[in-house]
C-alpha positions in Angstrom: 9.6 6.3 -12.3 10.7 8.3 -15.4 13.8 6.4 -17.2 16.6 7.5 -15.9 19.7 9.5 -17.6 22.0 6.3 -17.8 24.4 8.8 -19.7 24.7 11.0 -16.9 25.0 8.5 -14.0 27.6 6.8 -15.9 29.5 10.4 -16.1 28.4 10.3 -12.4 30.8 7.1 -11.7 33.3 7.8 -14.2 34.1 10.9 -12.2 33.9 9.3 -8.7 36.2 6.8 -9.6 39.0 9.5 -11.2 38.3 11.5 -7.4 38.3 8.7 -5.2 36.6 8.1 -1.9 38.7 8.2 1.3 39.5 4.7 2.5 38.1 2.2 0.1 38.7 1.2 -3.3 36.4 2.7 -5.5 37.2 0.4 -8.4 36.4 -2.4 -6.3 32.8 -1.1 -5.4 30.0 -3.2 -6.3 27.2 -1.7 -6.2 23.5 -1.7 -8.0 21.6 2.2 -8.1 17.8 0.5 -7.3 14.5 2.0 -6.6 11.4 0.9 -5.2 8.4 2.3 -7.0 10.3 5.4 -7.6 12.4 5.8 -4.1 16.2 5.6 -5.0 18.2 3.2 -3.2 22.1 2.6 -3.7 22.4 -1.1 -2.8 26.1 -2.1 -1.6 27.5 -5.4 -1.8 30.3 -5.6 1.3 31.9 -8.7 0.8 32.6 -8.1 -2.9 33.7 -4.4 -2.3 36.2 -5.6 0.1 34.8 -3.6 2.9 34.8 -3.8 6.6 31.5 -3.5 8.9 33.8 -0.5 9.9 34.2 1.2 6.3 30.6 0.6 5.5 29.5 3.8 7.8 28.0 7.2 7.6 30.9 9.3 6.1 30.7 6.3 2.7 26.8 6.5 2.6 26.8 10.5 2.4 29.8 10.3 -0.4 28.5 7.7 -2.1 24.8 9.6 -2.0 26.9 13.0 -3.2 28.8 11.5 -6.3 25.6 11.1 -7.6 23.6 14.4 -8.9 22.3 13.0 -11.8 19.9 11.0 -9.7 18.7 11.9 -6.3 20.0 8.8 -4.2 17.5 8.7 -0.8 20.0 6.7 1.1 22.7 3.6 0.9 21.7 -0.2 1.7 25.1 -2.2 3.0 24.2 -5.8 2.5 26.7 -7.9 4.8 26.7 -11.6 3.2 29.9 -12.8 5.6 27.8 -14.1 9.0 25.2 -17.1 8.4 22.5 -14.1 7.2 22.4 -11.8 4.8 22.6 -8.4 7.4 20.9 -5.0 5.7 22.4 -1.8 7.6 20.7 1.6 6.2 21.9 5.1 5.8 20.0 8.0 4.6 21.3 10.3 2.2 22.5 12.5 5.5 24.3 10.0 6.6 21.9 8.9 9.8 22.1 5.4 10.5 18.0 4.2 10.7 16.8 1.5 11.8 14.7 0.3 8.9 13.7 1.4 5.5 11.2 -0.5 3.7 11.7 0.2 0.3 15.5 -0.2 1.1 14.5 -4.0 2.3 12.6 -4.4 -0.7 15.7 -3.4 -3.1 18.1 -6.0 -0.9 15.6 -8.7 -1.1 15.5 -8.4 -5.3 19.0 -7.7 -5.2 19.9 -10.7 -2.4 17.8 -13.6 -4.1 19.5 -12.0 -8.0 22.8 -13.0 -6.4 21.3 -16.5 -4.9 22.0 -14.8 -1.0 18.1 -15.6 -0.2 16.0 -18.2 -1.4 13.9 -17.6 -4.4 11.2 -19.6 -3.4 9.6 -19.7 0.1 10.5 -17.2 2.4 14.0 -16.0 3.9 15.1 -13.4 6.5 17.5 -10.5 6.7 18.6 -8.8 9.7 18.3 -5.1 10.2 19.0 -2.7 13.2 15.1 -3.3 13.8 15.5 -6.8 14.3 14.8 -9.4 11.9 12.3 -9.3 8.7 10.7 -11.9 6.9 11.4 -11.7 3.3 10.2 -13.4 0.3 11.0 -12.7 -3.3 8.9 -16.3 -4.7 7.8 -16.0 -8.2 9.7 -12.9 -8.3 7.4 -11.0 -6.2 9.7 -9.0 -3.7 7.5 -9.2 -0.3 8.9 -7.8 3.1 7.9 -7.8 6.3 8.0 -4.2 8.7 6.6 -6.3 11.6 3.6 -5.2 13.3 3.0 -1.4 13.9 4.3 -0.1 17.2 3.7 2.6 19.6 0.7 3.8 18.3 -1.0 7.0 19.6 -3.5 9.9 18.8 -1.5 13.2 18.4 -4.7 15.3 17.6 -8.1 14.5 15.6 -6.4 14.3 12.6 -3.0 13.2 13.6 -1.7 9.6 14.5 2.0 8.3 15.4 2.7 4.4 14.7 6.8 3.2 14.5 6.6 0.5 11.1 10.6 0.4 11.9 11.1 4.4 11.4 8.6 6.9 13.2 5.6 8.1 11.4 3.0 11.1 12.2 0.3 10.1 9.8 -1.9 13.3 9.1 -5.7 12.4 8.0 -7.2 14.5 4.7 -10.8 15.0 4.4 -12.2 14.5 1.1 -12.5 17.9 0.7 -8.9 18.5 0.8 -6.5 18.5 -2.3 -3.5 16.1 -1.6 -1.7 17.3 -4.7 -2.2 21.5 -3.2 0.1 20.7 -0.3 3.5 21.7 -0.5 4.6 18.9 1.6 8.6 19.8 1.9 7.2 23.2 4.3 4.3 20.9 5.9 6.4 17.8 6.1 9.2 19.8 7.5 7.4 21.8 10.3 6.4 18.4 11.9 9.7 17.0 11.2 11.5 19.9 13.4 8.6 20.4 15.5 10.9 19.2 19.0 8.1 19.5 21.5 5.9 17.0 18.9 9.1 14.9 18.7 10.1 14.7 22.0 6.6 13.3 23.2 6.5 11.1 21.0 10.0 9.9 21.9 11.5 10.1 18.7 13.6 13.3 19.3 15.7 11.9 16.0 12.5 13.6 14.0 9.8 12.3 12.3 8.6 11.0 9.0 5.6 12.5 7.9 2.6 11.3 5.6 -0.6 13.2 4.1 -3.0 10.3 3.6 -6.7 10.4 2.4 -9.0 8.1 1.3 -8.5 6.9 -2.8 -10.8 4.3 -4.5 -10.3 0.9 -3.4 -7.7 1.9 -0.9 -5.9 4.7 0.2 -3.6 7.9 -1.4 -0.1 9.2 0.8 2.5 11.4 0.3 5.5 11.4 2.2 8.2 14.0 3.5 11.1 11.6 4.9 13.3 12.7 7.5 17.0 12.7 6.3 16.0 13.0 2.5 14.6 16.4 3.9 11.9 16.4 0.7 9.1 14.8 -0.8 10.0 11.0 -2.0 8.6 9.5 -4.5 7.4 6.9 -2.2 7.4 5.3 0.9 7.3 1.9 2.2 7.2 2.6 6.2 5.2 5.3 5.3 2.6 3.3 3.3 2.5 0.6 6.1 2.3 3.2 8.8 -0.7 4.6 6.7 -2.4 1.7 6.1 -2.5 0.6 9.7 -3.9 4.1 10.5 -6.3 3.4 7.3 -6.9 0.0 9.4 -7.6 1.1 12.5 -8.8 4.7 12.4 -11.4 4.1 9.1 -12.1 0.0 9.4 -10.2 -0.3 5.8 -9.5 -4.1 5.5 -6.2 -5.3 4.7 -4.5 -6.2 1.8 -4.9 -2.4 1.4 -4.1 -0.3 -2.1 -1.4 2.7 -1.0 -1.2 5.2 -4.3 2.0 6.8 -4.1 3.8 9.1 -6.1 5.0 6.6 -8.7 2.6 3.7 -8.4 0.9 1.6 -6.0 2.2 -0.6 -3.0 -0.2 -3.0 -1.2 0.0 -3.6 2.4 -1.0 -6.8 3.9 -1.9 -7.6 7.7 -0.6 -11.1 9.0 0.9 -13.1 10.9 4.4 -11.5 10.1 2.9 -8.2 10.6 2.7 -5.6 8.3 3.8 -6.8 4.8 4.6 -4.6 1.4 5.3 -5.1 -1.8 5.5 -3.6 -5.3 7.7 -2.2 -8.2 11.3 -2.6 -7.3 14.2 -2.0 -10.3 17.7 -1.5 -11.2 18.8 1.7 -12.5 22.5 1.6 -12.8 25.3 -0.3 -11.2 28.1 -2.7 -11.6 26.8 -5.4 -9.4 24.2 -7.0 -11.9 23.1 -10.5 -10.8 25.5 -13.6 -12.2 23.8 -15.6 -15.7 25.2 -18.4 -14.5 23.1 -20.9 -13.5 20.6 -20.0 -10.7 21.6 -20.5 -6.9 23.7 -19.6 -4.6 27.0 -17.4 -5.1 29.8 -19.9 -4.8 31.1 -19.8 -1.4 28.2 -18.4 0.6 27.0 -20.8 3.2 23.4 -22.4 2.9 21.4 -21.6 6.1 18.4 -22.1 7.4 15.5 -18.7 8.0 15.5 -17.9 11.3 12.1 -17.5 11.1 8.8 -19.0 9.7 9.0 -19.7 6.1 5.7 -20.2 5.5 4.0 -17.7 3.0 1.4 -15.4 5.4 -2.4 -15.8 4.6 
């Protein structure tokens, strides 16, 4: 993603910190401003902000999305460190509690095994509202797990629904049609508010919604996301939910190429499900990892996964 204006985010803080934000110490916030090839996550550390699972709740997320317009945050990772698993609750930048958000779970995983919360070699878990995901960040190579794609459906010859953790109406390009022509905040949005659509398809929440057609070696999205209300810069549900349509509508074989608008993720099919990786970074914060020596934050318990830790073929 284009370097960001460090100046102005640090402005950004300054300036939250002289208002305040209702019930929590703000000078006590730690927090790392990440993105995942280009889709802005503001990862929060709980335990070391002082806050409660109560505090950590839609009316923070949206304030803590708002205090910075220097940088469109997309939504606002809690990471809960106090239980025997590192626990991942999501907010968009709305303030909707999802159940999921891949390239949020790729920004904890980075951020978790930073801190020494997750293992840094193997595999490890965190829990989310969608249950739990299988996580690895060996070698430095932040992998995560969406689990296998659910509910899938035909809305029309050139429309599919799968649920990778958030719902997504996948809409097929021919290779006649120019990706980069489609406004796709007044396309994305039209599906997205479309209530019949949504109601069928049980997700009267709304939908995300990706433009997909094929690319060389792999596939090309972009993605309107429900709660940003715009185009992101990518998506990870929404390149898993396209490569599974890619999968199983065009025979593409996985690990599968997703071009996105800032880079590439690749999408893997195994035994975990639906796997994704790629570019994760901090931007700004004041939660950077430890340089002590690598390992575990002094005081956090060492646990076992609660699931396989073997690395997927």
């Amino acid at each position: 993603m284009p370097d960001p204006d460090r100046p102005a985010l640090r402005a950004d803080y300054d300036r939250m910190r002289s208002r305040g934000v209702p019930g929590i110490a703000v000078e006590r916030l730690a927090f790392s401003v990440m993105h995942a090839n280009g889709n802005v996550i503001l990862v929060v550390d709980e335990a070391l902000s002082g806050l409660s699972e109560r505090d950590a709740g839609s009316e923070l997320a949206r304030a803590l999305c708002a205090s910075f317009p220097a940088l469109r945050v997309d939504g606002v990772a809690f990471v809960r460190t106090r239980a025997a698993q590192v626990r991942m609750t999501y907010f968009d930048r709305a303030g909707h509690q999802a159940s999921m958000c891949g390239d949020a779970l790729r920004c904890v995983t980075r951020y978790g095994a930073e801190r020494g919360y997750l293992r840094t070699a193997g595999a490890d878990c965190v829990l989310t509202d969608d249950g739990p995901k299988w996580v690895s960040a060996d070698d430095g190579r932040n992998r995560v797990s969406l689990g296998h794609g659910r509910e899938f459906r035909r809305v029309a010859a050139d429309q599919y629904f799968v649920f990778t953790g958030t719902p997504h109406l996948v809409v097929l390009l021919g290779d006649r049609r120019d990706l980069e022509a489609i406004d796709v905040k007044i396309a994305g949005a039209a599906f997205r508010n479309d209530s019949r659509l949504c109601r069928e398809l049980d997700h009267p929440e709304g939908l995300h919604v990706d433009f997909m057609k094929r690319h060389e070696h792999g596939i090309q999205i972009r993605t309107y996301e429900a709660g940003a209300e715009d185009e992101t810069r990518a998506s990870g549900a929404g390149s898993a939910a396209s490569a599974y349509i890619a999968n199983r509508i065009w025979g593409l074989p996985y690990p599968l190429r997703v071009v996105v608008r800032d880079g590439e993720i690749q999408v893997e099919g195994t035994g975990h499900g639906l796997l994704i990786s790629g570019v994760t970074g901090h931007l700004f914060g004041n939660s950077a990892p430890p340089e002590a020596a690598p390992g575990r934050k002094a005081g956090f318990p060492r646990r076992r996964a609660a699931v396989s830790t073997r690395v997927p073929s």
